[in-house]
C-alpha positions in Angstrom: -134.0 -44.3 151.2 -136.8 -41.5 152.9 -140.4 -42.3 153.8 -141.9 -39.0 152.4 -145.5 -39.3 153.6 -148.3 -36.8 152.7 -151.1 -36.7 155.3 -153.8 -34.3 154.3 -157.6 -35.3 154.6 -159.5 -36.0 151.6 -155.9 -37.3 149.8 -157.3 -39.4 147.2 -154.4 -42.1 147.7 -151.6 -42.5 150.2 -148.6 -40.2 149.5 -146.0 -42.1 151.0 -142.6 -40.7 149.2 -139.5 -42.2 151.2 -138.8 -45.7 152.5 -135.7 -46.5 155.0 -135.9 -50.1 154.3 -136.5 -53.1 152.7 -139.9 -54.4 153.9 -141.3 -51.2 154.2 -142.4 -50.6 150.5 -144.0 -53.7 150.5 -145.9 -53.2 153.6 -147.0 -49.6 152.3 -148.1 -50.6 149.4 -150.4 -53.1 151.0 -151.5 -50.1 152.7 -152.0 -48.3 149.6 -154.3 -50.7 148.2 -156.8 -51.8 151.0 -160.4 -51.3 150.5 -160.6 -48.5 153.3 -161.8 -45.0 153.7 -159.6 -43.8 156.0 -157.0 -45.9 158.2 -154.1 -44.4 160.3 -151.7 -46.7 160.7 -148.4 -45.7 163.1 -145.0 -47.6 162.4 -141.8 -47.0 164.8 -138.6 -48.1 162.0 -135.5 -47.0 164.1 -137.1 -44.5 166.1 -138.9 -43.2 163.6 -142.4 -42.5 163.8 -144.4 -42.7 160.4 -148.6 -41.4 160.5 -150.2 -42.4 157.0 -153.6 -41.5 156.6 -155.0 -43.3 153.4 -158.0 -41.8 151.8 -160.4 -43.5 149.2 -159.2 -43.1 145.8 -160.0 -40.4 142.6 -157.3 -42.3 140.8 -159.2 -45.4 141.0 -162.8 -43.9 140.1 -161.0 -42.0 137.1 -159.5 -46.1 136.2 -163.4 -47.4 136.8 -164.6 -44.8 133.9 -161.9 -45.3 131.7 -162.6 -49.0 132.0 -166.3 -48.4 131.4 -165.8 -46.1 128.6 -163.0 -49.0 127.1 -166.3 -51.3 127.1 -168.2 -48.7 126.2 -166.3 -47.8 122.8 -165.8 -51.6 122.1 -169.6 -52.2 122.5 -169.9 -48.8 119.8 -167.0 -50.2 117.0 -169.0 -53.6 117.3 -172.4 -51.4 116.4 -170.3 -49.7 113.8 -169.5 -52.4 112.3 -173.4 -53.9 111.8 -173.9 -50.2 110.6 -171.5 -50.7 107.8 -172.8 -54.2 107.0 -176.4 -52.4 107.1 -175.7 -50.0 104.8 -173.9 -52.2 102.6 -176.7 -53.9 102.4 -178.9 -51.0 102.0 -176.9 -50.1 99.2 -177.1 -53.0 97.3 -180.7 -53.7 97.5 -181.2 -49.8 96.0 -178.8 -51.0 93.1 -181.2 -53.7 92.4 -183.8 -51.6 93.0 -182.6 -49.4 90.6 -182.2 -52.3 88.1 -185.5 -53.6 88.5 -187.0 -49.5 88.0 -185.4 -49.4 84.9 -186.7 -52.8 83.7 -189.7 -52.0 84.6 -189.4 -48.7 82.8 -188.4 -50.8 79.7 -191.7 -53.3 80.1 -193.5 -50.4 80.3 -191.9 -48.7 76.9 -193.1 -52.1 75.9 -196.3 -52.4 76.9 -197.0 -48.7 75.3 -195.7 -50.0 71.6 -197.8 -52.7 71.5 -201.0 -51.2 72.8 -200.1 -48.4 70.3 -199.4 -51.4 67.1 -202.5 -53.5 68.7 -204.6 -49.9 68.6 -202.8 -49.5 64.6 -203.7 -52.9 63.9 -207.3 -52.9 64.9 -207.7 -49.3 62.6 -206.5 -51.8 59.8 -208.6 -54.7 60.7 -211.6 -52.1 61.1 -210.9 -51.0 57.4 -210.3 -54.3 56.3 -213.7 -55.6 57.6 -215.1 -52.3 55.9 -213.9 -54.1 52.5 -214.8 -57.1 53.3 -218.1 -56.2 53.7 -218.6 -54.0 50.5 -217.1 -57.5 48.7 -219.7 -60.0 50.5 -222.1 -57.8 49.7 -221.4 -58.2 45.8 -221.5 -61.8 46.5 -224.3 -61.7 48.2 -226.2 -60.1 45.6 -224.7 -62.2 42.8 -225.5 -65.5 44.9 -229.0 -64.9 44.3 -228.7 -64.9 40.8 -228.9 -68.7 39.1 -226.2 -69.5 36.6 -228.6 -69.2 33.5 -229.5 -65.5 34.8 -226.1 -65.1 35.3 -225.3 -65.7 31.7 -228.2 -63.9 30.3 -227.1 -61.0 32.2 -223.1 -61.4 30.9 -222.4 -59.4 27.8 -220.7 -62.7 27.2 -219.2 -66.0 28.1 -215.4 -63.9 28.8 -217.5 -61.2 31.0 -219.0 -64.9 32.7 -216.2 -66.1 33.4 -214.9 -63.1 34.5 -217.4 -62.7 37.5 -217.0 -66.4 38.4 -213.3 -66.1 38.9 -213.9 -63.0 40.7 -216.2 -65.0 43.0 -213.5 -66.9 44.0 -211.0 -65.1 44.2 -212.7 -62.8 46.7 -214.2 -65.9 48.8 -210.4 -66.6 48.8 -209.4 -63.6 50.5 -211.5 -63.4 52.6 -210.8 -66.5 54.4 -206.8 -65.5 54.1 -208.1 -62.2 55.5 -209.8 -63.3 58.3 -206.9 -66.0 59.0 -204.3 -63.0 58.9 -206.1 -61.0 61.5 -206.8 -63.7 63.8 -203.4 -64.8 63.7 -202.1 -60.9 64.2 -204.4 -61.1 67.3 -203.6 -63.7 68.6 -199.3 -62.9 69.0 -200.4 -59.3 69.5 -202.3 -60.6 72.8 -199.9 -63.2 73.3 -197.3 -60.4 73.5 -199.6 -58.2 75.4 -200.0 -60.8 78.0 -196.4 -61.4 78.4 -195.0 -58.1 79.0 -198.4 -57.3 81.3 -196.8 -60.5 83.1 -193.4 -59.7 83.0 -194.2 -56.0 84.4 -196.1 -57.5 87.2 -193.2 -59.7 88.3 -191.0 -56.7 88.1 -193.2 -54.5 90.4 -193.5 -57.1 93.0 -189.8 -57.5 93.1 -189.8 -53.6 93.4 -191.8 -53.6 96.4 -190.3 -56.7 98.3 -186.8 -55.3 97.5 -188.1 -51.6 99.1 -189.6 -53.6 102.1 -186.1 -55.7 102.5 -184.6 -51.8 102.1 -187.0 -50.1 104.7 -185.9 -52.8 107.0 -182.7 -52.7 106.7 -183.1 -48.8 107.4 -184.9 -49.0 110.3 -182.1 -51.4 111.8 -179.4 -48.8 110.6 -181.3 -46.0 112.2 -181.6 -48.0 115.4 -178.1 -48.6 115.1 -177.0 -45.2 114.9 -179.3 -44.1 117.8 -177.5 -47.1 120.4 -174.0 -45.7 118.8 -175.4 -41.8 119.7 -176.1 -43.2 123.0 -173.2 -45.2 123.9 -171.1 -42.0 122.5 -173.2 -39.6 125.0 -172.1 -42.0 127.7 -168.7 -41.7 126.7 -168.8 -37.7 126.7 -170.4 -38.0 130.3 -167.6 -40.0 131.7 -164.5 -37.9 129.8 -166.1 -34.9 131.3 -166.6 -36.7 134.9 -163.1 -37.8 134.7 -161.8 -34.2 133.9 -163.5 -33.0 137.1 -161.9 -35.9 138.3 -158.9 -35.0 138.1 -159.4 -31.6 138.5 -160.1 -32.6 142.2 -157.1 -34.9 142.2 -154.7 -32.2 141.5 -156.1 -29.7 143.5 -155.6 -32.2 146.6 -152.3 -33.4 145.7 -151.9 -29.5 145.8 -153.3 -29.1 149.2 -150.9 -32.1 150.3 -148.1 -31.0 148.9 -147.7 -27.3 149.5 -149.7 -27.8 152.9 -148.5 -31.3 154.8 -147.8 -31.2 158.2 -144.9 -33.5 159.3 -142.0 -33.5 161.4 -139.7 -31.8 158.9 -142.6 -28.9 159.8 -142.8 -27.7 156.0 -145.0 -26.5 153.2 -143.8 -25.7 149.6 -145.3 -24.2 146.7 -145.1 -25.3 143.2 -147.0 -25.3 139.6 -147.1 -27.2 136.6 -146.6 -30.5 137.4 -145.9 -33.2 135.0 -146.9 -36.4 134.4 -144.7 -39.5 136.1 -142.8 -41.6 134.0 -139.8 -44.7 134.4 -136.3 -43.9 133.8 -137.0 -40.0 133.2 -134.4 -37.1 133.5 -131.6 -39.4 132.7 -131.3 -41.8 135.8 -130.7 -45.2 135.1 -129.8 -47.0 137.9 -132.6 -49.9 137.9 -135.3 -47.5 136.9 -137.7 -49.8 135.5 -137.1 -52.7 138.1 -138.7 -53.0 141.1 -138.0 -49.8 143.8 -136.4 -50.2 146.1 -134.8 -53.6 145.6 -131.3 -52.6 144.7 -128.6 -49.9 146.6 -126.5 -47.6 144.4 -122.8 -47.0 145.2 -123.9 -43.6 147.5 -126.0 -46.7 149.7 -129.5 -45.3 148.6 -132.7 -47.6 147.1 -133.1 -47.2 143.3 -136.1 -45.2 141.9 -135.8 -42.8 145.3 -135.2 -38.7 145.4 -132.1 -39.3 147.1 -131.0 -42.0 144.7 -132.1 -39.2 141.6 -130.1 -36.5 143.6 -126.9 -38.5 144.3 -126.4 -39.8 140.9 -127.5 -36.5 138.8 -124.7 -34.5 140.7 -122.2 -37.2 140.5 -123.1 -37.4 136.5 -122.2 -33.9 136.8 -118.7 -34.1 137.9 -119.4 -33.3 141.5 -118.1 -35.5 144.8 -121.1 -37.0 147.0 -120.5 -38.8 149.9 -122.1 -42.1 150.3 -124.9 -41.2 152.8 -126.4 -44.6 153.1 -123.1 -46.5 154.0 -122.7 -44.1 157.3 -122.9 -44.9 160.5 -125.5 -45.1 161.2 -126.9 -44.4 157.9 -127.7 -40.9 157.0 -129.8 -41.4 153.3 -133.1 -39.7 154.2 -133.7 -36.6 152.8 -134.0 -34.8 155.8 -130.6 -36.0 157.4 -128.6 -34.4 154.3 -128.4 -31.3 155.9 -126.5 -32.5 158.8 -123.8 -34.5 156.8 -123.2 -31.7 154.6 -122.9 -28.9 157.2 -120.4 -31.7 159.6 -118.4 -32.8 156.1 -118.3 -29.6 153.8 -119.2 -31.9 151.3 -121.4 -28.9 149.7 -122.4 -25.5 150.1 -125.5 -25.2 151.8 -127.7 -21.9 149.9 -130.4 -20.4 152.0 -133.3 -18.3 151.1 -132.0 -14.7 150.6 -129.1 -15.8 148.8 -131.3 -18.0 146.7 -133.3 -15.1 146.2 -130.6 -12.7 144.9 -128.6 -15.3 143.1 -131.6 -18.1 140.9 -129.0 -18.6 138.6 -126.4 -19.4 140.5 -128.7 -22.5 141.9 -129.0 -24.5 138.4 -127.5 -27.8 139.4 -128.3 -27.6 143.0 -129.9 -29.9 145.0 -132.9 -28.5 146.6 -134.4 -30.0 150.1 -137.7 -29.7 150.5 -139.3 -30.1 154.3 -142.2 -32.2 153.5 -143.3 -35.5 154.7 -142.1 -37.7 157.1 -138.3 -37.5 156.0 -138.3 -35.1 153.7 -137.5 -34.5 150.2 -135.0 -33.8 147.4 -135.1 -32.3 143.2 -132.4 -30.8 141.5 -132.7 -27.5 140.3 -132.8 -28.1 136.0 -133.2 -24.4 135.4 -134.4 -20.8 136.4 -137.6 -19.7 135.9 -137.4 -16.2 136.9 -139.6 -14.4 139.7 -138.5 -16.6 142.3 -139.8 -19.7 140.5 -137.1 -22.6 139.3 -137.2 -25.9 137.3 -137.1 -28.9 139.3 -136.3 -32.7 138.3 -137.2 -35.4 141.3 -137.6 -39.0 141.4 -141.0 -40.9 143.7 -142.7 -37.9 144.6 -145.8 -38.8 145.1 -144.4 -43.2 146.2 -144.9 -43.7 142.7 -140.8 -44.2 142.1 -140.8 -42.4 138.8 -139.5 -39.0 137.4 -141.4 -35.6 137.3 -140.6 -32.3 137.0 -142.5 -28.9 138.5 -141.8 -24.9 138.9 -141.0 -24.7 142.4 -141.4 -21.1 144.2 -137.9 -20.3 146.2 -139.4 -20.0 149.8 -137.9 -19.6 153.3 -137.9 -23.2 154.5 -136.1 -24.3 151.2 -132.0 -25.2 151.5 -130.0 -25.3 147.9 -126.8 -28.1 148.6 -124.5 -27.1 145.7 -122.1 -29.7 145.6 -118.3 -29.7 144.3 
């Protein structure tokens, strides 16, 4: 039902926190969004005049970062992912590699025992040639002999016959000799050859396997480097955004607990929360659109008055419908003077608010900001002058918050019956 509008330069958004009608929250919120540095803008509703000075936006450079770093963190889980497929791939080409290394190890073993039997072979084929060549010699020198000296020289025909069958049997083996060696060499060489073969195949699938793996490395460490980039990015904008809001609060501070407005006012308060829909209880259309429905006290959903009304009527206490006066009394700033004309509650000023925080738990609490004001409900005492507060749209945002609110001198406590 209040226009509560917070005019301080440098405001990183408009701060309009009350509306008295219909079309209003409409028109501000047009206002609210406009692509403009600054723009002053002065509305008469009723009598009332309304300054609104709108001031580029944090909020909406904090939203641009978080959008980029949204793109940014997609574009680094995309990255991730080819790094995974890389390594996977990295990994199985070393398992082959592996295989291949210890085939080739094996050839190897291989190649060693038959150069060691070829090199055992040849020692018997040496020896054997030896033999061979003690026996050719024998047959050499009894090939020159005729076969009448050869019987003159035979103590008889047995001894003959002896030396003949001799003859042949070492012509005999020689040629099985000589076929026995050749054949040995040849399926020693053939094996030679094969594993010789074999171990060259395996080698160059070593070394096309570790180029296919150095690639794959290379694109993984690549990878990585884009991903530690992207990631630096990331870091860059978090830490701009904290500075970010950093200045946002400290101006919504400035606004806040120094706005100059008709109500003539300036509170003090700390620790904030965030905003959120349907908080501290209230129910009445909190998540539909503000401002679009009237409660039975004649106040707009999702508005401080409408939060105030209905948390001290949950409460057991009588409150008078301030919108359905007339004329309509359901901005913040005009509770004062129905409360003081009706009795409906007791109004609680600074020193005895001061001597008595406890007594104000349950209390409304009218702060003199804005345009038109604005109300909380005291949730709690803090102690040294500080108390809990619950409020509804303060900041035009129609949602629920809560802040430590220092008891000063322009504060009133209503505490209703």
């Amino acid at each position: 039902m209040t226009i509560h509008a917070i005019i301080s330069t440098g405001i990183s958004k408009i701060k309009i926190m009350k509306k008295p009608s219909r079309r209003l929250p409409t028109l501000f919120r047009r206002l609210k969004t406009a692509p403009v540095l600054i723009a002053v803008f002065l509305l008469v509703t009723g009598g009332t005049s309304i300054t609104i000075v709108h001031a580029d936006s944090i909020q909406q450079q904090i939203d641009n970062l978080n959008g980029q770093n949204n793109q940014t963190q997609n574009t680094v889980n995309g990255l991730q992912v080819k790094a995974n497929s890389y390594q996977d791939a990295i990994n199985k080409l070393q398992q082959k590699i592996a295989g291949i290394q210890t085939a080739i190890a094996a050839s190897q073993t291989r190649q060693a025992e038959l150069q060691k039997q070829i090199d055992a072979d040849q020692t018997k084929i040496n020896q054997q040639k030896q033999v061979l060549g003690d026996d050719l010699k024998a047959m050499y020198v009894g090939g020159q002999m005729t076969t009448v000296e050869m019987l003159a020289t035979s103590k008889n025909l047995s001894s003959f016959v002896d030396e003949e069958t001799y003859d042949s049997a070492v012509q005999g083996r020689i040629q099985s000799t000589l076929n026995q060696i050749a054949k040995l060499q040849n399926k020693l060489e053939g094996q030679k050859t094969q594993v010789t073969a074999l171990l060259s195949t395996q080698q160059q699938q070593e070394t096309t396997l570790s180029t296919t793996r150095a690639q794959q490395n290379n694109l993984l460490t690549l990878n990585q480097g884009q991903q530690a980039s992207y990631t630096k990015q990331i870091q860059a904008n978090n830490a701009r955004i904290n500075q970010l809001e950093q200045e946002q609060a400290a101006a919504e501070r400035a606004a806040f607990s120094g706005s100059s407005s008709p109500t003539g006012g300036s509170v003090t308060y700390a620790n904030l929360t965030s905003q959120q829909l349907c908080g501290g209880g209230y129910n009445f259309h909190c998540s539909g659109s503000q401002d679009n429905w009237l409660d039975q006290w004649g106040l707009y959903n999702r508005e401080c008055v409408s939060y105030a009304a209905w948390y001290e009527s949950a409460h057991g206490n009588y409150v008078t419908a301030f919108g359905y006066m007339n004329p309509p009394q359901g901005n913040a700033y005009q509770w004062h003077g129905v409360i003081a004309a009706t009795g409906v509650a007791s109004i609680v000023y600074y020193d005895q608010a001061v001597a008595n925080e406890g007594a104000l738990t349950g209390d409304v609490v009218y702060m003199p900001i804005g345009s038109l004001g604005h109300v909380g409900v005291v949730l709690h005492d803090e102690g040294g002058g500080w108390v809990r507060v619950g409020q509804y749209n303060l900041y035009d945002e129609g949602m629920y918050s809560e802040m430590d609110l220092k008891i000063t001198p322009n504060l009133e406590f209503y505490h209703f019956h």
